[in-house]
C-alpha positions as CSV (number, residue, x, y, z in Angstrom):
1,X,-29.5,-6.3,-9.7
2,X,-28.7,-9.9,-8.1
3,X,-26.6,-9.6,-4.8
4,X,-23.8,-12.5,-4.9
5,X,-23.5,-14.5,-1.9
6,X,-20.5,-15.8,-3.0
7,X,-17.5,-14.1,-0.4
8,X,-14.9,-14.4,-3.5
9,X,-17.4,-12.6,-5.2
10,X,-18.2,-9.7,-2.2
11,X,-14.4,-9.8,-1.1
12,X,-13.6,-8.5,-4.5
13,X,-15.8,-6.0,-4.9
14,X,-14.9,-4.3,-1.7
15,X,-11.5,-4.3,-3.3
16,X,-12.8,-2.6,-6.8
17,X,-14.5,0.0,-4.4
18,X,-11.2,0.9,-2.6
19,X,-9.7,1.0,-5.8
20,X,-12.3,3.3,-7.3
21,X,-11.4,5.6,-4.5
22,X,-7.4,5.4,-4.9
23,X,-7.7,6.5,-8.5
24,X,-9.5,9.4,-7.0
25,X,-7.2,10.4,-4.7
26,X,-4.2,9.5,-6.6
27,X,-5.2,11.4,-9.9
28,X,-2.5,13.7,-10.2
29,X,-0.6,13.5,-7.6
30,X,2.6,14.9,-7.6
31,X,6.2,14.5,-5.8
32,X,6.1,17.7,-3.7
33,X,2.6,16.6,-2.5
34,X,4.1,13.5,-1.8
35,X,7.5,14.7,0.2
36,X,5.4,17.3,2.4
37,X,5.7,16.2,6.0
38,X,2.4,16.8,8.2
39,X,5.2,17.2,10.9
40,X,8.7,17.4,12.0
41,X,9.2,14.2,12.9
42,X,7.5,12.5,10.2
43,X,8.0,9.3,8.8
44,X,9.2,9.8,5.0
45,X,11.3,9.0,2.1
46,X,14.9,9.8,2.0
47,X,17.3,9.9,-1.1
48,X,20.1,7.7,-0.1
49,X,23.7,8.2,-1.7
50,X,22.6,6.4,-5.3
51,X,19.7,8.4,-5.6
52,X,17.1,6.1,-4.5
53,X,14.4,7.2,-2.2
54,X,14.8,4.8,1.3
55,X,11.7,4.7,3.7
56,X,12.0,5.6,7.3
57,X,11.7,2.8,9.6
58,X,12.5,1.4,13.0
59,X,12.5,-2.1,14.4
60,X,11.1,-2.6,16.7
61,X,8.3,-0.2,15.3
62,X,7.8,2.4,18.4
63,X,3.8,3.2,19.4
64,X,3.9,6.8,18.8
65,X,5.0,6.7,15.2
66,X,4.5,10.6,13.8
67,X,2.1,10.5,10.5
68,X,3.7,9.6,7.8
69,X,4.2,11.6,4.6
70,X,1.8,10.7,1.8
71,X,5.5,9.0,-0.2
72,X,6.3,7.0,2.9
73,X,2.4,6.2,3.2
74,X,2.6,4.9,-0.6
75,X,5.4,3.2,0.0
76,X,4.2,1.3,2.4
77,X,1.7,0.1,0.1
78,X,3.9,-0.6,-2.4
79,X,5.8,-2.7,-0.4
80,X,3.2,-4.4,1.1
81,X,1.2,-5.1,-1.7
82,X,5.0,-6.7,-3.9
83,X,5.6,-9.1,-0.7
84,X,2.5,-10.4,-0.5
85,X,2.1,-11.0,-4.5
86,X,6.2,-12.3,-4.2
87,X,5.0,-15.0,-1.3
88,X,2.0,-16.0,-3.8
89,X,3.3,-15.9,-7.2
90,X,6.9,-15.6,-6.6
91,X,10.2,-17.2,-4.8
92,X,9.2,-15.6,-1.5
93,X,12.9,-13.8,-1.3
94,X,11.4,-10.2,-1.2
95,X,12.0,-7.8,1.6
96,X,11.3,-4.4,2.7
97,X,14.8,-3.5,2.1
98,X,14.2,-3.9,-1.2
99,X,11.7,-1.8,-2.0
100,X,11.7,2.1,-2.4
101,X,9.5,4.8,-3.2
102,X,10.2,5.5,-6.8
103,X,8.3,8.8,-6.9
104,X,5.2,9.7,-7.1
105,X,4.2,8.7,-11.0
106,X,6.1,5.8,-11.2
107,X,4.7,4.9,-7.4
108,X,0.5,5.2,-8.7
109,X,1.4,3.2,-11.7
110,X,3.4,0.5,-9.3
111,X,0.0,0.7,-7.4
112,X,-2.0,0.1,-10.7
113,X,-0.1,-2.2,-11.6
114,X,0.2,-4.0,-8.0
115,X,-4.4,-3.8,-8.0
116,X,-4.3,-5.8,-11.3
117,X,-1.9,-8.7,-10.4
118,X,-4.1,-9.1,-6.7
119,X,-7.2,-8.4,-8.3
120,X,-6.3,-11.4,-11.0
121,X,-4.7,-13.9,-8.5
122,X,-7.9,-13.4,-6.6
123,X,-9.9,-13.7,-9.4
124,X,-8.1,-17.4,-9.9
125,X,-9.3,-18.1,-6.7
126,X,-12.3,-21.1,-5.5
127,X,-14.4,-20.8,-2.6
128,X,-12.2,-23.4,-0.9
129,X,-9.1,-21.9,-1.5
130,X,-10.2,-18.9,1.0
131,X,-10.6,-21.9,3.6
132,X,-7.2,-22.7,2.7
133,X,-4.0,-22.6,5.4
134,X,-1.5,-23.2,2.7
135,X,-1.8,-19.9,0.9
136,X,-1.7,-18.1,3.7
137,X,1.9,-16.1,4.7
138,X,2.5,-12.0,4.7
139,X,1.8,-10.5,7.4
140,X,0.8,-13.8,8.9
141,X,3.4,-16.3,10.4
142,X,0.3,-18.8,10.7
143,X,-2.1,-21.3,8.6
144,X,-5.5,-19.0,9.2
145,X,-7.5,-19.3,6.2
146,X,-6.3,-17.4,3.2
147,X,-9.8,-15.3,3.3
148,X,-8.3,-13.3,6.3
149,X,-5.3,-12.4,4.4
150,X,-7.6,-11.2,1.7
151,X,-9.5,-9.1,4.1
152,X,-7.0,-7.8,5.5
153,X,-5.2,-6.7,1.9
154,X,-7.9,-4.5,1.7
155,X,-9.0,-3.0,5.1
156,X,-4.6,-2.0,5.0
157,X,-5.4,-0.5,1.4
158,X,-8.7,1.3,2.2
159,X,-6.4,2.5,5.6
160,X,-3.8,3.6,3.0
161,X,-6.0,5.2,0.5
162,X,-7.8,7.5,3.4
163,X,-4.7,8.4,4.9
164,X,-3.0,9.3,0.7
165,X,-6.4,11.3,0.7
166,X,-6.1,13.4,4.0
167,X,-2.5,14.5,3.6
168,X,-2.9,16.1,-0.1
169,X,-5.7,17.6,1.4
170,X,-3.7,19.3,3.8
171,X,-0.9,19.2,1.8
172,X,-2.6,21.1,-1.3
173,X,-4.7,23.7,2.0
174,X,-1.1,25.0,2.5
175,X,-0.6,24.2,5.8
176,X,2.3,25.1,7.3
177,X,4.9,22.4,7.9
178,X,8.0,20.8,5.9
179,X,9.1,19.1,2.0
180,X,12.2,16.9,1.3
181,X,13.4,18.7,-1.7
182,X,16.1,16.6,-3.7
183,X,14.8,13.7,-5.7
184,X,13.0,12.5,-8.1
């Protein structure tokens, strides 16, 4: 086996082995595991009056955020992952608002779906264009080189992932604490 030098090359498959580890702890998943809270002042989704599960959030965001629930935790992702692929391949209008957890089936084939499209545009990618300023926007506000917004796409999804995988853990153990029960 020949080890690339190439950082496109490495940079991508770090992200194949995050993904190999999302699809293990995704596999099955299901909305109760999702809506359990680790605690009772959690971070989660909420339904809102049209049905549509809104995340819990506060500007500015305060230091001693509770864990999250493994829905606002794939959320997060979600949303994340669509404004970063909107600033790159689309008009650039997306915003958290307008994103919501759409349960957890629909949320690991969003996820699937969001791995291809980054996993493509970086495969679309020269050596140069991870030197590049001009690509760079979400969660930057600066020209660093594009190859730190790649990095830090996936150290935030392999944070995810490990976070996803801890709470159905203790989600599935039956540890005592709380589940939003209405939705989808």
């Amino acid at each position: 086996m020949s080890i690339s030098r190439d950082r496109l090359a490495v940079l991508r498959d770090q992200l194949a082995l995050t993904w190999q580890l999302a699809e293990v702890v995704l596999a099955d998943v299901s909305d109760q595991e999702c809506r359990w809270l680790p605690s009772a002042r959690s971070w989660t989704v909420r339904p809102d009056g049209a049905g549509r599960w809104i995340p819990d959030w506060q500007e500015p965001e305060p230091a001693d955020v509770a864990q999250p629930s493994l829905a606002w935790t794939m959320w997060q992702t979600i949303w994340w992952w669509s404004v970063l692929l909107d600033q790159l391949e689309g008009d650039g209008t997306l915003r958290r608002e307008d994103i919501t957890w759409p349960g957890a089936e629909v949320g690991v084939a969003t996820l699937r779906e969001l791995y291809g499209r980054w996993d493509a545009f970086l495969a679309g990618l020269g050596e140069a264009d991870l030197d590049s300023g001009e690509l760079t926007g979400f969660p930057f506000d600066d020209e660093r080189p594009f190859v730190q917004v790649v990095a830090w796409a996936t150290v935030e999804l392999t944070k995810n992932v490990a976070e996803m995988g801890l709470l159905r853990r203790l989600a599935r153990d039956g540890t005592p604490a709380t589940t939003v029960e209405t939705g989808p």
